[in-house]
C-alpha positions in Angstrom: 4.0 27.3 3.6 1.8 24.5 3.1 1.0 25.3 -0.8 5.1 24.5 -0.4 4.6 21.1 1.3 1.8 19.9 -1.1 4.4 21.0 -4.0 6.9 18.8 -2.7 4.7 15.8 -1.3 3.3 16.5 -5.4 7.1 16.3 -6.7 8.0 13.4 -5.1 4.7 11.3 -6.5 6.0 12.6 -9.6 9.1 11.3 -8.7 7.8 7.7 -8.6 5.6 8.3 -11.8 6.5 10.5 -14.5 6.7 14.7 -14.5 4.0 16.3 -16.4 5.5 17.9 -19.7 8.9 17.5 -18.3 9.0 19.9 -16.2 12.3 21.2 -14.7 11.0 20.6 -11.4 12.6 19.7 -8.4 13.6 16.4 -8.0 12.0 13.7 -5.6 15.2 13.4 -4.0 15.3 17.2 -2.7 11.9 17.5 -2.0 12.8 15.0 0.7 15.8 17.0 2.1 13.5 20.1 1.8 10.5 18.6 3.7 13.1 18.6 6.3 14.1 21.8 6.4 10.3 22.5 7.1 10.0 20.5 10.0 12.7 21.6 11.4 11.5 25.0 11.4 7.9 23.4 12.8 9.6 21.3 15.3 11.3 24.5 16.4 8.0 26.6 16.2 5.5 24.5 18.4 7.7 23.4 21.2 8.5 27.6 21.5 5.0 28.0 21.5 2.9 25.2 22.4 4.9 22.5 24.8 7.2 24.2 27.7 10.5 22.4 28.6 9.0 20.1 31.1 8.1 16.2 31.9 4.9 16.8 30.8 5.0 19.5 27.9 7.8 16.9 26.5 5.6 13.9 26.9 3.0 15.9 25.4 4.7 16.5 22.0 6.2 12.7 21.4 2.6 11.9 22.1 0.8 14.5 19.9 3.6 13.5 17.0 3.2 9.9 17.4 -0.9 10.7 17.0 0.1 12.3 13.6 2.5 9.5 12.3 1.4 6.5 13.2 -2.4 6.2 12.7 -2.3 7.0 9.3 0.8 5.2 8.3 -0.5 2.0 9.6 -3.5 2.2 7.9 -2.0 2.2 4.8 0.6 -0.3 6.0 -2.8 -2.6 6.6 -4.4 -1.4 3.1 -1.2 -2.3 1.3 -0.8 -5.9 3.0 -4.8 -6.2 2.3 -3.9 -5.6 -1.7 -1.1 -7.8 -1.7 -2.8 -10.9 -0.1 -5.8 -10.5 -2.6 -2.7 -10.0 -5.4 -1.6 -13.6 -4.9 -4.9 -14.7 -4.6 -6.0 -13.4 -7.9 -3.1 -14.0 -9.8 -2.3 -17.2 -8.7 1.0 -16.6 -7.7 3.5 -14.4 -5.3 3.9 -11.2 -6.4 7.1 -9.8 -7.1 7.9 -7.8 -3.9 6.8 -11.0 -1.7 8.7 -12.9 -4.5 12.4 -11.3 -3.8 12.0 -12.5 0.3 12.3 -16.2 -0.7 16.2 -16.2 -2.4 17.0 -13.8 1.0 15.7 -16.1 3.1 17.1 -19.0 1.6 20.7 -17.6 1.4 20.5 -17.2 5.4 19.1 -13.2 5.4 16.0 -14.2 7.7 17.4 -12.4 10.5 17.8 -9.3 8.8 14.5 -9.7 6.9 12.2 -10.3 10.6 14.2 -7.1 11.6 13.1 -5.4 8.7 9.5 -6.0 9.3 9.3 -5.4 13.0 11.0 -1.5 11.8 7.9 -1.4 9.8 5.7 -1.4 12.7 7.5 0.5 14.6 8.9 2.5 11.7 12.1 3.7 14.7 14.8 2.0 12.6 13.9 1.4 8.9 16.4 4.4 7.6 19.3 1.6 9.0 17.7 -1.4 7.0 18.1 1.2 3.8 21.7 1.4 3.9 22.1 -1.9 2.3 21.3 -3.3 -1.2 19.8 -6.6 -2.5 19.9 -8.6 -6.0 18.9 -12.2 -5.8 20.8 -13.9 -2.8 23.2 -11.0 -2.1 22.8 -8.6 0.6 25.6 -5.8 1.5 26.1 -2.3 1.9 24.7 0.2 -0.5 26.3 1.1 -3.1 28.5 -2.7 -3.3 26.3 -5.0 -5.0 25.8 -4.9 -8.6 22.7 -4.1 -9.8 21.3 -3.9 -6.2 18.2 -2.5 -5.4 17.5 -0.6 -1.7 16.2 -2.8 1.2 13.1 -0.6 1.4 12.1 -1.8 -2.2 11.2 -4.8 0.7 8.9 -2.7 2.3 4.8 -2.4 2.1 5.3 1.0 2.4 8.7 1.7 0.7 8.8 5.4 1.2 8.4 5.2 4.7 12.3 4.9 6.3 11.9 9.2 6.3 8.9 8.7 8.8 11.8 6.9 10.9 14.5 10.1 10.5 11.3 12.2 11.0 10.7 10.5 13.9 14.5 10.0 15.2 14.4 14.1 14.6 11.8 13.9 17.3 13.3 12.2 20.1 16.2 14.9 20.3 13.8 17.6 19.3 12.9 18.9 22.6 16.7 19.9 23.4 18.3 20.4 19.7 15.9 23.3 19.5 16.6 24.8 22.8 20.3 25.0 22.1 22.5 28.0 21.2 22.2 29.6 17.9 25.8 29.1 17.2 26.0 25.6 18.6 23.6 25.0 16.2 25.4 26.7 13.3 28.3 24.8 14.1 26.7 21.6 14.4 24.9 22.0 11.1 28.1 23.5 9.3 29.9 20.3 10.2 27.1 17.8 9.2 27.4 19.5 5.5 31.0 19.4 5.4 30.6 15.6 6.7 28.3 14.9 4.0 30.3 16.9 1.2 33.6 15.0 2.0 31.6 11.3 2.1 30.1 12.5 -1.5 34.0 13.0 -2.6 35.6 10.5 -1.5 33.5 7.5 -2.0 30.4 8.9 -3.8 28.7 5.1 -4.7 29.6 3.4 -1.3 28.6 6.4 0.7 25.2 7.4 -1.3 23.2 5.4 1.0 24.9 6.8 4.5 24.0 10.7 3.2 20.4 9.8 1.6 19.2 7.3 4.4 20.7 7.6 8.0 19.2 10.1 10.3 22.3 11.4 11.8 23.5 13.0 8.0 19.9 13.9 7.7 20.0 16.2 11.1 21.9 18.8 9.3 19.1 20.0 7.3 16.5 19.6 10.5 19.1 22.1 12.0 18.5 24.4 9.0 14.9 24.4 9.5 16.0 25.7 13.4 17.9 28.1 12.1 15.5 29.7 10.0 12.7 30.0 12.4 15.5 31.5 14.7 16.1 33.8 11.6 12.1 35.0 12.0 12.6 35.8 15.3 15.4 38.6 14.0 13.8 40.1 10.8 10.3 38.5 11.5 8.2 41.9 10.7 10.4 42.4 7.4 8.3 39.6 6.0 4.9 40.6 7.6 4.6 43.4 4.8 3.2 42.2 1.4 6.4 42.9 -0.5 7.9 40.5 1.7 5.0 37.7 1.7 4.6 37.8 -1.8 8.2 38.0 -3.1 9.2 34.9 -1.1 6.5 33.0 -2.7 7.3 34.1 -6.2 11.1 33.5 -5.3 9.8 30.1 -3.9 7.6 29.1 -6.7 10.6 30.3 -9.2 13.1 27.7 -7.1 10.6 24.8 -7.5 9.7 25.7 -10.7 13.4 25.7 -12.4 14.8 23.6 -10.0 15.8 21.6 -12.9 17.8 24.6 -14.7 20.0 25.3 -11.9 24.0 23.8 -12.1 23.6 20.3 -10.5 26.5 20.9 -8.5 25.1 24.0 -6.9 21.3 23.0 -6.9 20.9 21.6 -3.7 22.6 24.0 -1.9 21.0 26.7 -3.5 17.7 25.2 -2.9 18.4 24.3 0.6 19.4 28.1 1.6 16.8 29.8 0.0 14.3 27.8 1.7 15.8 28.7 4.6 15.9 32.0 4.0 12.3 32.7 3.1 10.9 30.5 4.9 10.0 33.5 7.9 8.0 35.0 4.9 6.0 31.5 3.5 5.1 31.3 6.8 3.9 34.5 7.4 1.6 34.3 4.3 0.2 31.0 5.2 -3.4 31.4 5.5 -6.4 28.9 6.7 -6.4 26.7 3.0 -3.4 26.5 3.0 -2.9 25.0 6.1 -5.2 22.4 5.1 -3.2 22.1 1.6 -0.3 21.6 3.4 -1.9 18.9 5.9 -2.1 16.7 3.1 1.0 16.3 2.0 2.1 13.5 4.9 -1.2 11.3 3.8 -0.3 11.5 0.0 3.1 11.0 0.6 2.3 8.0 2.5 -0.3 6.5 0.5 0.5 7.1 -3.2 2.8 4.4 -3.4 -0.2 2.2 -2.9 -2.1 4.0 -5.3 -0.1 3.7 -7.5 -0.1 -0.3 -7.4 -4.2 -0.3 -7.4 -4.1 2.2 -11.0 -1.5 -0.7 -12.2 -4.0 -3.2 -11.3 -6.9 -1.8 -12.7 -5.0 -0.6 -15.9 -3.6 -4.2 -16.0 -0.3 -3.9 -15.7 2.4 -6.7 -16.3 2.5 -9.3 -13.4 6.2 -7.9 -12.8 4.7 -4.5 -12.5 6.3 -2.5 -14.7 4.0 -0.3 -16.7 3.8 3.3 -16.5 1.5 5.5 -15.1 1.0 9.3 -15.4 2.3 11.6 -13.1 -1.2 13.4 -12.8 -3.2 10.8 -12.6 -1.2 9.3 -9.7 -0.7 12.9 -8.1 -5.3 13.0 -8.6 -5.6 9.7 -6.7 -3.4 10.2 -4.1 -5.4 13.9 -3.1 -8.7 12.0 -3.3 -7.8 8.7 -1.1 -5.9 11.8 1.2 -9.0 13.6 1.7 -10.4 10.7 2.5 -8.0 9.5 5.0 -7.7 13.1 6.8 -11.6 13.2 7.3 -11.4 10.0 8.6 -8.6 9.7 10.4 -6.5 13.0 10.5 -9.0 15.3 11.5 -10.6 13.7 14.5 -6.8 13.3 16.0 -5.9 16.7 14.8 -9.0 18.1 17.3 -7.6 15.9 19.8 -4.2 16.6 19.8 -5.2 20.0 20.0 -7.2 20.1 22.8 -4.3 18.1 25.1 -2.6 20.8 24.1 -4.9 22.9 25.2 -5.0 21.4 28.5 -1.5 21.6 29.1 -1.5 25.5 28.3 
């Protein structure tokens, strides 16, 4: 499993850069949708195993998740605000994500803009601010002004509004995963159709409303639940190497040819399959891997900034816009993530694991 969340975490720096030999991988977009798959199926995993349904097991996993989030996401928050003040120091000049506050601001958006940053700290919220667009003075709904770009292009950390559906998946956690299996079923069969009939009917207006907000997200959190419910019936079918090793070829083919498959069947196809083997990729997961897949969350996190310091040094235009390889982004952001998980990750990873410990 975690070779799986470093592929993704990979695809979707690729995704901001440029794919190496233009591959027919998957998409930046799905990699998102599938990350959530996965933690739904973690979500569902440790609170069967590590935090009973008490006071204290419950305050014990918002903790331990909040230990994991927020640290290292404000860190790079901090890093990125550092390399933007010493931006408009050296050049002399606001830089151009600073730059496209001032016509907000001035066209009476200040409101919306403080709100915007206090949902950075807090991240709880930021997925909202991303349903509307901006171009110059005009701010509106997603998908309604021209040539709009998303709020979170506002952000110091752009790609973090998933942290706050990750994060709004928490809060519920502790009871969505303790429901019945076909409660859940139901529930998730109706988010899909939900999200389907938005795509058909109003497919630019509603784009932000199935991409951004958590509550059209929480169908494919409920498919991570259902697949770790799906171990739990056939769990010893995958603990066979047949069954370890063909799910990871069958996994490896899907993010492989991603690309190849009809667009209008992709997702869903990617999306069930996951589900489907993901008893098996779990099952196979050994010690490196788990510490492949830990660092996915800090290079998703931090290659954004990366990316801006390779622009820098590579001097790029003052508007930004020069490109960068895919590999050489993908390189950085594993070395400033190995950094950031011996610095930061680890040490909270030994305490979060010895409250949890305690508790058991």
């Amino acid at each position: 499993m975690g070779w799986v969340r470093f592929f993704l975490a990979a695809a979707v720096v690729f995704h901001h850069s440029s794919v190496p030999w233009n591959l027919p991988i998957v998409d930046g977009h799905q990699a998102v949708r599938l990350f959530y798959i996965i933690s739904g199926f973690y979500m569902a995993l440790i609170l069967d195993r590590k935090y009973p349904a008490t006071r204290e097991g419950i305050w014990l996993f918002y903790s331990n998740r909040a230990l994991r989030i927020f640290p290292i996401y404000w860190l790079v928050l901090v890093a990125a605000g550092l390399f933007y003040a010493a931006a408009w120091i050296w050049l002399g000049q606001i830089p151009e994500r600073f730059g496209w506050y001032l016509p907000l601001i001035e066209s009476g958006h200040g409101t919306f803009l403080t709100g915007l940053g206090v949902s950075q700290l807090a991240l709880f919220g930021l997925d909202w601010f991303n349903l509307f667009d901006f171009h110059g003075v005009a701010l509106a709904w997603g998908g309604t002004v021209p040539e709009g770009r998303s709020a979170g292009f506002l952000c110091l950390v752009p790609q973090a509004w998933t942290l706050a559906v990750e994060l709004s998946f928490y809060l519920f956690a502790p009871w969505i995963v303790r429901a019945r299996t076909c409660s859940l079923t139901l529930l998730c069969a109706v988010g899909f159709a939900v999200r389907i009939g938005l795509w058909m009917w109003r497919p630019l207006e509603t784009g932000s409303l199935n991409y951004f907000w958590f509550p059209l997200q929480l169908p494919f959190f409920l498919l991570g639940i259902l697949s770790y419910r799906w171990k739990g019936v056939v769990g010893i079918c995958w603990k066979y190497p047949g069954g370890t090793w063909g799910s990871r070829a069958l996994m490896l083919g899907l993010l492989f040819g991603y690309g190849l498959l009809p667009n209008a069947w992709a997702q869903g196809i990617s999306c069930a399959l996951l589900a489907f083997l993901m008893p098996g990729l779990f099952e196979g997961e050994g010690k490196w891997q788990r510490w492949v897949g830990e660092l996915s969350y800090p290079i998703y996190v931090v290659h954004i900034l990366v990316k801006w310091v390779f622009l820098a040094l590579l001097g790029a235009d003052r508007a930004g816009r020069a490109e960068i390889s895919g590999l050489l982004l993908l390189g950085g952001a594993v070395l400033a993530s190995i950094v950031i998980e011996k610095a930061v990750g680890i040490p909270l990873e030994k305490v979060r694991q010895g409250r949890a410990l305690r508790l058991a």
